[in-house]
HTML snippet that shows the backbone in 3Dmol.js (N, CA, C, O; Angstrom):
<script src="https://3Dmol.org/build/3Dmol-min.js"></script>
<div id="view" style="width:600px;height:400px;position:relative"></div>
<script>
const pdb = `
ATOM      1  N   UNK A   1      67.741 -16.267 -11.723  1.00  0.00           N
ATOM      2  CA  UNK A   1      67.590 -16.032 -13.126  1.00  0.00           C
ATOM      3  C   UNK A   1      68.156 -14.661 -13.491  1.00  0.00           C
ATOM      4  O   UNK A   1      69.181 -14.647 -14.172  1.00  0.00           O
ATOM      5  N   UNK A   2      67.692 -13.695 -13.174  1.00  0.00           N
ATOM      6  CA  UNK A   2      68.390 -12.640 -13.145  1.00  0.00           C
ATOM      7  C   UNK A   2      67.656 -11.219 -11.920  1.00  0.00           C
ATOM      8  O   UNK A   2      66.612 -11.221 -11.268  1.00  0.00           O
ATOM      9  N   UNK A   3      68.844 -10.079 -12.049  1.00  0.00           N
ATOM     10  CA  UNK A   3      68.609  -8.756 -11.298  1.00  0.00           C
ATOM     11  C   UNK A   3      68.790  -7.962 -11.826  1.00  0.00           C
ATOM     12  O   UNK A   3      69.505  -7.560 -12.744  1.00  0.00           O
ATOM     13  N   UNK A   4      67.826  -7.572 -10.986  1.00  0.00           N
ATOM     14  CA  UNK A   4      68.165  -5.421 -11.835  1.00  0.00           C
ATOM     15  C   UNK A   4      67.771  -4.476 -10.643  1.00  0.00           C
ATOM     16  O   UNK A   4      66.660  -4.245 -10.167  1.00  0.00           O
ATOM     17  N   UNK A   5      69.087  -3.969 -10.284  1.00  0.00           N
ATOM     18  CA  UNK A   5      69.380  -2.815  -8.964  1.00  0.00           C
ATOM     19  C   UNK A   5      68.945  -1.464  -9.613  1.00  0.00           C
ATOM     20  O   UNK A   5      69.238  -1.068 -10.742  1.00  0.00           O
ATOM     21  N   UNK A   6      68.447  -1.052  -8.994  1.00  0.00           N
ATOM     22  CA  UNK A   6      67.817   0.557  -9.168  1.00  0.00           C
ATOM     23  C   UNK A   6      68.194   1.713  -7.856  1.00  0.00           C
ATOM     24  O   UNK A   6      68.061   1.602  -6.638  1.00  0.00           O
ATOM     25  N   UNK A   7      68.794   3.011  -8.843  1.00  0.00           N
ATOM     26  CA  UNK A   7      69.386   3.132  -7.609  1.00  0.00           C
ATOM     27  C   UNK A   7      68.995   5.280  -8.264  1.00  0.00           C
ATOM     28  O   UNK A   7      69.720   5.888  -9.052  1.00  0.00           O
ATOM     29  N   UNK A   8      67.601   5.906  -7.530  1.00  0.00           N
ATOM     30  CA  UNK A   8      67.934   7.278  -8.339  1.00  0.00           C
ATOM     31  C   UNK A   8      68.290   8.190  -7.143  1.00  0.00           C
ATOM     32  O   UNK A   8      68.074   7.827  -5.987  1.00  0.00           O
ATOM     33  N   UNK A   9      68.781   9.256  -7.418  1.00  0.00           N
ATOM     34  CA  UNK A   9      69.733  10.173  -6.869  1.00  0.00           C
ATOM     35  C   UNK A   9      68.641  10.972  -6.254  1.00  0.00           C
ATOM     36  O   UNK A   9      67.757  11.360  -7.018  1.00  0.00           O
ATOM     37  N   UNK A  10      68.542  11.356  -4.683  1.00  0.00           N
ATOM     38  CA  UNK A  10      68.078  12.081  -4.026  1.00  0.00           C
ATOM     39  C   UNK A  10      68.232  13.361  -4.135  1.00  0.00           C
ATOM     40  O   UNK A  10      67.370  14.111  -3.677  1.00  0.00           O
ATOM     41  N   UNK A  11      69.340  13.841  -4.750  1.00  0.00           N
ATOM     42  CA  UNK A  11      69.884  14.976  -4.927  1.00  0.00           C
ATOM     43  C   UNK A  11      68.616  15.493  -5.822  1.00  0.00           C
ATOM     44  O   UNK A  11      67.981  14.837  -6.648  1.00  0.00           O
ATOM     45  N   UNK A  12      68.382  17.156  -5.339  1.00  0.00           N
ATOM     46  CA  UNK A  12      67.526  18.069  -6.385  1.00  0.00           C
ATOM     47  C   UNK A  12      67.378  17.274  -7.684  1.00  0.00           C
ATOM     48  O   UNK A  12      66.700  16.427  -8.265  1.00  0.00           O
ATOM     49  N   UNK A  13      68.910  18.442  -7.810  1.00  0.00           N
ATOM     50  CA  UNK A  13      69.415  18.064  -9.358  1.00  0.00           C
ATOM     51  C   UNK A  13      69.907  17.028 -10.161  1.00  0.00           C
ATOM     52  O   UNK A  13      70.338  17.188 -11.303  1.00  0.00           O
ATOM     53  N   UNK A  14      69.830  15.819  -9.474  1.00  0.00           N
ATOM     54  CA  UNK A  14      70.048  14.933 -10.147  1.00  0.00           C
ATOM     55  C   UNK A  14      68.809  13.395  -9.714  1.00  0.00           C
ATOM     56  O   UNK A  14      68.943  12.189  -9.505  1.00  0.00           O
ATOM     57  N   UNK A  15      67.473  14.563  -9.772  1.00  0.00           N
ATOM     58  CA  UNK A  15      66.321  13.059  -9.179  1.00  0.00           C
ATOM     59  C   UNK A  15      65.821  12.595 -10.643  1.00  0.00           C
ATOM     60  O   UNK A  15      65.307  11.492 -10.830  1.00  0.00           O
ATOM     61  N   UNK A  16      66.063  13.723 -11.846  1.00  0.00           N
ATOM     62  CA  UNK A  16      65.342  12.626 -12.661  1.00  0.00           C
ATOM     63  C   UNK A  16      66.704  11.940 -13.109  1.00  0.00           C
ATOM     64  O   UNK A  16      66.629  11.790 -14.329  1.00  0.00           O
ATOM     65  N   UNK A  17      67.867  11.480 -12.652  1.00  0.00           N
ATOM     66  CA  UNK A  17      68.580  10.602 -13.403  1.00  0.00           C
ATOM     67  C   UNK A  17      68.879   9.160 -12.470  1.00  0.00           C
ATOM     68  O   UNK A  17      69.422   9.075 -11.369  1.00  0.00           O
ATOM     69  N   UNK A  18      68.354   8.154 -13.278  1.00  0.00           N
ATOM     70  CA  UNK A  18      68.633   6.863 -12.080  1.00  0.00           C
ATOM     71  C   UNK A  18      70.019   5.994 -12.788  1.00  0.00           C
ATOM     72  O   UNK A  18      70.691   6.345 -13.758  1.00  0.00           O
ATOM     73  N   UNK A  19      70.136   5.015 -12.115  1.00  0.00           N
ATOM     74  CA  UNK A  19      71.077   4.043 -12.243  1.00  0.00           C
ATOM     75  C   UNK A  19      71.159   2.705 -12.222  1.00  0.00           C
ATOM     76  O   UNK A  19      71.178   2.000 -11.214  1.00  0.00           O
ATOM     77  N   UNK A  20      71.214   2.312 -13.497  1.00  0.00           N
ATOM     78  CA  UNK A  20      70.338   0.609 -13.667  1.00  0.00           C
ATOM     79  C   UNK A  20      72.109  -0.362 -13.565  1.00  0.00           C
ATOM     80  O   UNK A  20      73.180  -0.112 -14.119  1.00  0.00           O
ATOM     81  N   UNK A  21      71.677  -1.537 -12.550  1.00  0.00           N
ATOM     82  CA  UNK A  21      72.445  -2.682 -12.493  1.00  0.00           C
ATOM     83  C   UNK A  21      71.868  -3.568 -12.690  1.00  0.00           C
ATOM     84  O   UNK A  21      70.751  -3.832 -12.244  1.00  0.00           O
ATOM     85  N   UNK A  22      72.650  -4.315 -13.534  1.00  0.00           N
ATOM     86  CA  UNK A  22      71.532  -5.934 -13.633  1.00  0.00           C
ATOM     87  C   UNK A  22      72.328  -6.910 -14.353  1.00  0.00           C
ATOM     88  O   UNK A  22      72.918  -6.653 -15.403  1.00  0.00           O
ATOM     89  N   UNK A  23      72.334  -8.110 -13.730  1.00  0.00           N
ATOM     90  CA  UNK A  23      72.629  -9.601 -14.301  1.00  0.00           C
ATOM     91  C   UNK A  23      71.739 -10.403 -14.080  1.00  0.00           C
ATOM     92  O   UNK A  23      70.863 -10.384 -13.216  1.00  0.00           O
ATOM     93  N   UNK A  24      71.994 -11.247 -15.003  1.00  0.00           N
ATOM     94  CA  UNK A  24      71.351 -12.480 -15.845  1.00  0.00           C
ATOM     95  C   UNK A  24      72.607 -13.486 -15.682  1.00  0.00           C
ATOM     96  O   UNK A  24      73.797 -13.306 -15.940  1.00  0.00           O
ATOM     97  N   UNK A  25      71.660 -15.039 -14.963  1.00  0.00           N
ATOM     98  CA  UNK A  25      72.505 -16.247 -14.707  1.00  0.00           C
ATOM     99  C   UNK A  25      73.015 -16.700 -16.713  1.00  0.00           C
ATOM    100  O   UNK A  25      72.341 -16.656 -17.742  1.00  0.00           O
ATOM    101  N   UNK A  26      73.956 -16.953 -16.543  1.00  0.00           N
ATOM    102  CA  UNK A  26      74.184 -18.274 -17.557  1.00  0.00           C
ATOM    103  C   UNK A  26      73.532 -18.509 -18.327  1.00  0.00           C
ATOM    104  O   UNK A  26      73.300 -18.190 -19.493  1.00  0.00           O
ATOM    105  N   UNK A  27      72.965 -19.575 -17.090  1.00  0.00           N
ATOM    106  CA  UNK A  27      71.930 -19.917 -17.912  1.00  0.00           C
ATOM    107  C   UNK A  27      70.740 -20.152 -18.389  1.00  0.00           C
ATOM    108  O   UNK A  27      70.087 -21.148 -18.700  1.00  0.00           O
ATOM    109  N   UNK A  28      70.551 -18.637 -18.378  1.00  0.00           N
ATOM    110  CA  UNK A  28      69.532 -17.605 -19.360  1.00  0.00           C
ATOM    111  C   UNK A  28      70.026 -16.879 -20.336  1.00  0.00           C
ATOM    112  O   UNK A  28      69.377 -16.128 -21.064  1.00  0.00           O
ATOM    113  N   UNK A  29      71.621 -17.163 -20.387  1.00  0.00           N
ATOM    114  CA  UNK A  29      71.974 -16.173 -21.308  1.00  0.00           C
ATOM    115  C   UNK A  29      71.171 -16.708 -22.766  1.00  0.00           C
ATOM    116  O   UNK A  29      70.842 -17.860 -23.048  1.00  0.00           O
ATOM    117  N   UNK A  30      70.962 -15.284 -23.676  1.00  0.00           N
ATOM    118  CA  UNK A  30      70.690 -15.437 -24.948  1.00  0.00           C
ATOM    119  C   UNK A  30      68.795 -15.828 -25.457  1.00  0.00           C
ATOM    120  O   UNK A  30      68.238 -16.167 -26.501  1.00  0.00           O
ATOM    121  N   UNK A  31      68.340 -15.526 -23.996  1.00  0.00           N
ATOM    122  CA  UNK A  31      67.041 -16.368 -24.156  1.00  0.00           C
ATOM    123  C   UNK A  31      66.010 -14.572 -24.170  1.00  0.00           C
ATOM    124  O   UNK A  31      64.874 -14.464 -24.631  1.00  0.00           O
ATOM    125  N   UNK A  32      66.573 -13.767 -23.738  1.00  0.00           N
ATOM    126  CA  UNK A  32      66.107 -12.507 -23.671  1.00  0.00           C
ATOM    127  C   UNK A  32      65.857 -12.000 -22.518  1.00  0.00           C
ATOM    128  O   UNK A  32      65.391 -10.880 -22.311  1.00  0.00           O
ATOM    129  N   UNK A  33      66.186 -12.880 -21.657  1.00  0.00           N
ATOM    130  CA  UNK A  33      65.950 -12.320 -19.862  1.00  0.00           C
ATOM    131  C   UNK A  33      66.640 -10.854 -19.938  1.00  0.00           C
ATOM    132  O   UNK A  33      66.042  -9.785 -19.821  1.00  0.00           O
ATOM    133  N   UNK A  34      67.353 -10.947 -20.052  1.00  0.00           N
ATOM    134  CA  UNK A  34      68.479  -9.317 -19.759  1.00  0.00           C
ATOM    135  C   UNK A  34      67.318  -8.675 -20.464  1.00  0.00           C
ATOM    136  O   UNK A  34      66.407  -8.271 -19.742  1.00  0.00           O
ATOM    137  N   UNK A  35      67.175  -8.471 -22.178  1.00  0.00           N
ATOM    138  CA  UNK A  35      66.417  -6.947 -22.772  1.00  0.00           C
ATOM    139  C   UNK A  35      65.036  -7.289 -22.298  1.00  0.00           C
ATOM    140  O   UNK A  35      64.418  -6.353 -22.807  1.00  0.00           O
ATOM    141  N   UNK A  36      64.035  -8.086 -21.590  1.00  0.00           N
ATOM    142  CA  UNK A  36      62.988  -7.832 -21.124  1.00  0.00           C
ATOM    143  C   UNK A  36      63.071  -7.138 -19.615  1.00  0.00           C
ATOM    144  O   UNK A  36      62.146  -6.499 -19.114  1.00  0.00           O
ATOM    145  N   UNK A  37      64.465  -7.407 -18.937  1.00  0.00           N
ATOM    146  CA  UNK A  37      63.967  -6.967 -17.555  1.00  0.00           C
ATOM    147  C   UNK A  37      64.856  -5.184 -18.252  1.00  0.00           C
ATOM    148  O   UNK A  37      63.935  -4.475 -17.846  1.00  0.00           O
ATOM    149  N   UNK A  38      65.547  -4.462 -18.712  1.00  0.00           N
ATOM    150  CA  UNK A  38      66.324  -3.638 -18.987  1.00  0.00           C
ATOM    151  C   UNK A  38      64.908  -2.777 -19.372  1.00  0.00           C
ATOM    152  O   UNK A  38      64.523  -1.710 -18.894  1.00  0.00           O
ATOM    153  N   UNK A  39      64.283  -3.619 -20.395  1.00  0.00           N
ATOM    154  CA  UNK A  39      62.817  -2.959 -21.035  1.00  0.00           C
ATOM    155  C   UNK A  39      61.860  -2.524 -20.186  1.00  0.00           C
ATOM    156  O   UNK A  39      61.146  -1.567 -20.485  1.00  0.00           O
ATOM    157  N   UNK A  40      61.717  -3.324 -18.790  1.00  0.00           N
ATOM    158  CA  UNK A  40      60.880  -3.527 -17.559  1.00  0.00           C
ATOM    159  C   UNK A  40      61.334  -2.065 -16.974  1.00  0.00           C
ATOM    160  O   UNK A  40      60.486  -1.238 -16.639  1.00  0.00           O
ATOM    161  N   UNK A  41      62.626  -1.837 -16.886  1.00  0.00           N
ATOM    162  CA  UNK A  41      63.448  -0.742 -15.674  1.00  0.00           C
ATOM    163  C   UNK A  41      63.223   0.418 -16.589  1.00  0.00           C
ATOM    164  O   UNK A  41      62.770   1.324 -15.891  1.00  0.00           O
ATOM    165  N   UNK A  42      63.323   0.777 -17.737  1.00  0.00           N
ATOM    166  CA  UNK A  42      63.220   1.679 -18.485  1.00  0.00           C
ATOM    167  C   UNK A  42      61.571   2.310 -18.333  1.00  0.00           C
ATOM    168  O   UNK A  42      61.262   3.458 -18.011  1.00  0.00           O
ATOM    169  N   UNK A  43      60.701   1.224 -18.656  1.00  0.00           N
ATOM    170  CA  UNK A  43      59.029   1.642 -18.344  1.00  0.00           C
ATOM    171  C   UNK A  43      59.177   1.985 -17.298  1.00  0.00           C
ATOM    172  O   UNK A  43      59.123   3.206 -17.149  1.00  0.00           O
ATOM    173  N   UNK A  44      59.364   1.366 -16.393  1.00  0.00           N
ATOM    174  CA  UNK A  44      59.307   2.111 -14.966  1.00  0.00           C
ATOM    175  C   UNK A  44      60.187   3.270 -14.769  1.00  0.00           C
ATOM    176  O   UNK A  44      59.981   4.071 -13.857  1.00  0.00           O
ATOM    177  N   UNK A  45      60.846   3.346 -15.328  1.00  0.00           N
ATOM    178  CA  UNK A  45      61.876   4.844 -15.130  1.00  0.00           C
ATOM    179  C   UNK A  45      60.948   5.988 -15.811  1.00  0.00           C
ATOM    180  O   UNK A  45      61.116   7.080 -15.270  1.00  0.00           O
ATOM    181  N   UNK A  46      60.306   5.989 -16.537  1.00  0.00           N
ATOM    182  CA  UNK A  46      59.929   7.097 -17.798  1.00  0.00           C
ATOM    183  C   UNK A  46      58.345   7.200 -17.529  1.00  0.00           C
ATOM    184  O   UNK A  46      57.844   8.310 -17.704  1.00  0.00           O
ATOM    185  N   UNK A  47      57.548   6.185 -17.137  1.00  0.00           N
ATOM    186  CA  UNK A  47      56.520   6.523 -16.922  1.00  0.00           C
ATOM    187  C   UNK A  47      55.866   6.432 -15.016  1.00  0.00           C
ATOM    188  O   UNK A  47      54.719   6.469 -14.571  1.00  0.00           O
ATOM    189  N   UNK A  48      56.890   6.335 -14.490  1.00  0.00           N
ATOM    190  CA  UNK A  48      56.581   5.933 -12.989  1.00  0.00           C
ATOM    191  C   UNK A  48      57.004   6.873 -11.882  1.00  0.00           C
ATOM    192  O   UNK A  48      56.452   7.367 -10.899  1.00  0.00           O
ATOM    193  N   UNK A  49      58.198   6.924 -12.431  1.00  0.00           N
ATOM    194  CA  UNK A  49      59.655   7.382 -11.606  1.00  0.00           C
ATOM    195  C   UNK A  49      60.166   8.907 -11.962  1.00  0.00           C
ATOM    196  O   UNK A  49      61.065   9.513 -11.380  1.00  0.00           O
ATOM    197  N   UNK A  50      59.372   9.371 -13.060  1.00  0.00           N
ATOM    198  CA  UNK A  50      59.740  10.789 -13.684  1.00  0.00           C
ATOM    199  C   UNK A  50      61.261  10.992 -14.017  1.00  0.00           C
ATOM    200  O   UNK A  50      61.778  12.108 -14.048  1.00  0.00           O
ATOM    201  N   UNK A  51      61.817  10.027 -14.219  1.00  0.00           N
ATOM    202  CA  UNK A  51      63.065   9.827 -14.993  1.00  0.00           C
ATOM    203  C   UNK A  51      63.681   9.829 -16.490  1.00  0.00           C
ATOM    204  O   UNK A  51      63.893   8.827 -17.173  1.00  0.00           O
ATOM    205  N   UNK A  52      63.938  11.280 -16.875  1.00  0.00           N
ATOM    206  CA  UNK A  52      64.241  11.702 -18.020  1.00  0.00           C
ATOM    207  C   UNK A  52      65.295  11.041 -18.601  1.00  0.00           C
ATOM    208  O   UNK A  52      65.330  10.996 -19.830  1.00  0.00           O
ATOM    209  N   UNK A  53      66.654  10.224 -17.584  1.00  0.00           N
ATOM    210  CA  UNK A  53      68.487   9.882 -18.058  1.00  0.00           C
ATOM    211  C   UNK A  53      68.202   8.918 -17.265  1.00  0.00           C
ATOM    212  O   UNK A  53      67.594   8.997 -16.198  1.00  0.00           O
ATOM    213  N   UNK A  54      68.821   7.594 -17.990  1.00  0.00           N
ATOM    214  CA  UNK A  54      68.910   6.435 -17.296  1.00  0.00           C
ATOM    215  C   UNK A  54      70.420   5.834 -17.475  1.00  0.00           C
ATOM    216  O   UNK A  54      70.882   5.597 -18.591  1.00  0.00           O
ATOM    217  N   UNK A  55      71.003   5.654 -16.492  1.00  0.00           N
ATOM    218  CA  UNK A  55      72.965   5.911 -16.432  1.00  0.00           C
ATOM    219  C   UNK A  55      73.140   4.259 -16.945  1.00  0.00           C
ATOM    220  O   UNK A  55      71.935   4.010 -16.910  1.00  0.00           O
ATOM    221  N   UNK A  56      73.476   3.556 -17.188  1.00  0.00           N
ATOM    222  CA  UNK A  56      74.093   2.000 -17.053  1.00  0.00           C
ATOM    223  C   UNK A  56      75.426   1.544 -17.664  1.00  0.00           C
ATOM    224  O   UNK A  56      75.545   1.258 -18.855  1.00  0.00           O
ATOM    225  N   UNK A  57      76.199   1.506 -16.963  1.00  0.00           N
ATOM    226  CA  UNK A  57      77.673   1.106 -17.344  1.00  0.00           C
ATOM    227  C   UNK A  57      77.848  -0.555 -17.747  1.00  0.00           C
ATOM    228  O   UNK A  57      77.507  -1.592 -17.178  1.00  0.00           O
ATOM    229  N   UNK A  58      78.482  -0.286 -18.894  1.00  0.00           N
ATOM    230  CA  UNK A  58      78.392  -2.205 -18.923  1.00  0.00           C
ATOM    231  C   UNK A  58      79.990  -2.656 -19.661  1.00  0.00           C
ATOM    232  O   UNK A  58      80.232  -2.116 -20.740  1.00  0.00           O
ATOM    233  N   UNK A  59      80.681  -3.289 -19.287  1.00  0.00           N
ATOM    234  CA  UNK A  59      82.023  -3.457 -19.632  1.00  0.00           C
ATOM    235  C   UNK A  59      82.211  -3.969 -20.914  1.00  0.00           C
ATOM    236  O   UNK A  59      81.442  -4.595 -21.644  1.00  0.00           O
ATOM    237  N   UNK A  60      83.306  -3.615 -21.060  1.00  0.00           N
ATOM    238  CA  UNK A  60      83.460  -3.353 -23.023  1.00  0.00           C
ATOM    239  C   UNK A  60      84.001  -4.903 -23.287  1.00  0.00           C
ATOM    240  O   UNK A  60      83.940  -5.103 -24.500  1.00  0.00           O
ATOM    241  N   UNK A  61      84.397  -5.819 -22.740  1.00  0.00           N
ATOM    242  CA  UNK A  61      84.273  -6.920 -23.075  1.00  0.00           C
ATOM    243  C   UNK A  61      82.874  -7.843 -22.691  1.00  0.00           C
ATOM    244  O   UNK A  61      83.026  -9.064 -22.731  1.00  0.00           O
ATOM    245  N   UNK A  62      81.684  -7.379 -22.365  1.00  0.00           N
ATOM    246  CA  UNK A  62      80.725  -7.835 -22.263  1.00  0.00           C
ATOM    247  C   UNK A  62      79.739  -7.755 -23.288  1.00  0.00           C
ATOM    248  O   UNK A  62      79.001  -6.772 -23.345  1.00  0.00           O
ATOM    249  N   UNK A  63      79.644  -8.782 -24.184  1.00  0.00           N
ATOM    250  CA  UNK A  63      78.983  -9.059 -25.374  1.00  0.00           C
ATOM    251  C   UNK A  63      78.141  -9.126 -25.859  1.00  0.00           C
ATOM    252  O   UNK A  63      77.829  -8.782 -26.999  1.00  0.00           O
ATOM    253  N   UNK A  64      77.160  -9.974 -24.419  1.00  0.00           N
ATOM    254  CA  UNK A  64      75.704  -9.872 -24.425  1.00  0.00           C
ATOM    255  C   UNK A  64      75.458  -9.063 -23.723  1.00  0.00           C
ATOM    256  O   UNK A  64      74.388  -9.422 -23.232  1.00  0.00           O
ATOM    257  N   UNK A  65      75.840  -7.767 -23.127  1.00  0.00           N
ATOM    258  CA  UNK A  65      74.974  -6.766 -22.364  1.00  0.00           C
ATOM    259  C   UNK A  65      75.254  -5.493 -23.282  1.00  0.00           C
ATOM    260  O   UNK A  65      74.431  -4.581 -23.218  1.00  0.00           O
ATOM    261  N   UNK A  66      76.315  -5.364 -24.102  1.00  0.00           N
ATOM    262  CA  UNK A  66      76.102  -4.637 -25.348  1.00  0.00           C
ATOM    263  C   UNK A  66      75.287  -4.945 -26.273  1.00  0.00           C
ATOM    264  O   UNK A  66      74.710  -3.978 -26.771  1.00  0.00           O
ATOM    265  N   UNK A  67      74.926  -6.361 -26.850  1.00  0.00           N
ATOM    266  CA  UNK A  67      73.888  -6.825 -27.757  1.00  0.00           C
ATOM    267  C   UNK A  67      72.923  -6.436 -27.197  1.00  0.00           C
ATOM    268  O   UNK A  67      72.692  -5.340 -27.707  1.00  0.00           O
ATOM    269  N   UNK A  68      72.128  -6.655 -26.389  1.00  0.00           N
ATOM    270  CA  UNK A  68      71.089  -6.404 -25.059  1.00  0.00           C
ATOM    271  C   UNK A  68      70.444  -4.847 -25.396  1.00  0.00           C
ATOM    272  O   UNK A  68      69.301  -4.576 -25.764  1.00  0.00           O
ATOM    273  N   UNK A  69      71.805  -3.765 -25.087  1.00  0.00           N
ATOM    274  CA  UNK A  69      71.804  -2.481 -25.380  1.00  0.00           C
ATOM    275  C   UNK A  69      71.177  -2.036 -26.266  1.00  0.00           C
ATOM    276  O   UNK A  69      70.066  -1.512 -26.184  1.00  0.00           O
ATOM    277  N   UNK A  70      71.922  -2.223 -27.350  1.00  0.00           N
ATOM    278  CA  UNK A  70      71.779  -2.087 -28.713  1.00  0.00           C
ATOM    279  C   UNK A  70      70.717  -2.345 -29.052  1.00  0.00           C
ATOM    280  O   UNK A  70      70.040  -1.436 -29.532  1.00  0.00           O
ATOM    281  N   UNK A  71      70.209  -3.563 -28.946  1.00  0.00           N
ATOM    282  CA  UNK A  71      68.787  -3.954 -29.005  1.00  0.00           C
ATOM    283  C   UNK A  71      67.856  -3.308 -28.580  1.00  0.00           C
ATOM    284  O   UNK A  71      66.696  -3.492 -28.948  1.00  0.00           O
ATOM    285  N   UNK A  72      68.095  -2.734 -28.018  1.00  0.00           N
ATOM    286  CA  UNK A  72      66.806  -1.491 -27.214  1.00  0.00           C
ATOM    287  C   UNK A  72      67.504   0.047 -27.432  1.00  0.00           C
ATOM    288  O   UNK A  72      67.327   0.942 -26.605  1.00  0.00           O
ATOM    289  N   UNK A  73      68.148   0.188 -28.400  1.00  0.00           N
ATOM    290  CA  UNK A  73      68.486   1.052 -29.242  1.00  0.00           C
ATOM    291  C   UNK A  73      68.851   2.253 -28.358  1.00  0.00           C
ATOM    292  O   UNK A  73      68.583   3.423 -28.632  1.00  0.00           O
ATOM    293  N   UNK A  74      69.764   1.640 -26.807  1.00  0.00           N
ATOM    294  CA  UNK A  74      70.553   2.522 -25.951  1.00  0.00           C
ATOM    295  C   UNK A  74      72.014   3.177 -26.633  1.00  0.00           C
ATOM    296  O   UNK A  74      72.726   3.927 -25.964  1.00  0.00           O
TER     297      UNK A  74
END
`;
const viewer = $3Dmol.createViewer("view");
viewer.addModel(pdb, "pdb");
viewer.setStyle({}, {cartoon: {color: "spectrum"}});
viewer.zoomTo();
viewer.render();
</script>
């Protein structure tokens, strides 16, 4: 259904910033799987993980992971 890779930097200076990966099958697209688990990694980043910057690259022809974004007002 879908993933979300978590990945934060050991480094000093860069432990409060992590790095979110994540896909969603098909077919789940559009059903909200992606902004509930994105919503999931974020709580856990900010109240768990002491993570101030949360990095996530998402390709500029990708439609629903910009909608997704946006939606959670990244």
């Amino acid at each position: 259904m879908a993933i979300s890779i978590w990945q934060q930097s050991p480094a000093v200076r860069r432990r409060h910033v992590a790095t979110i990966g994540m896909g969603v099958s098909e077919d789940f697209f559009g059903q909200g799987v992606g902004s509930v688990l994105l919503a999931a990694a974020i709580d856990l980043a900010e109240n768990w993980m002491a993570v101030t910057r949360i990095e996530l690259e998402v390709y500029a022809d990708n439609q629903p992971a910009i909608a997704c974004t946006e939606n959670l007002a990244l």
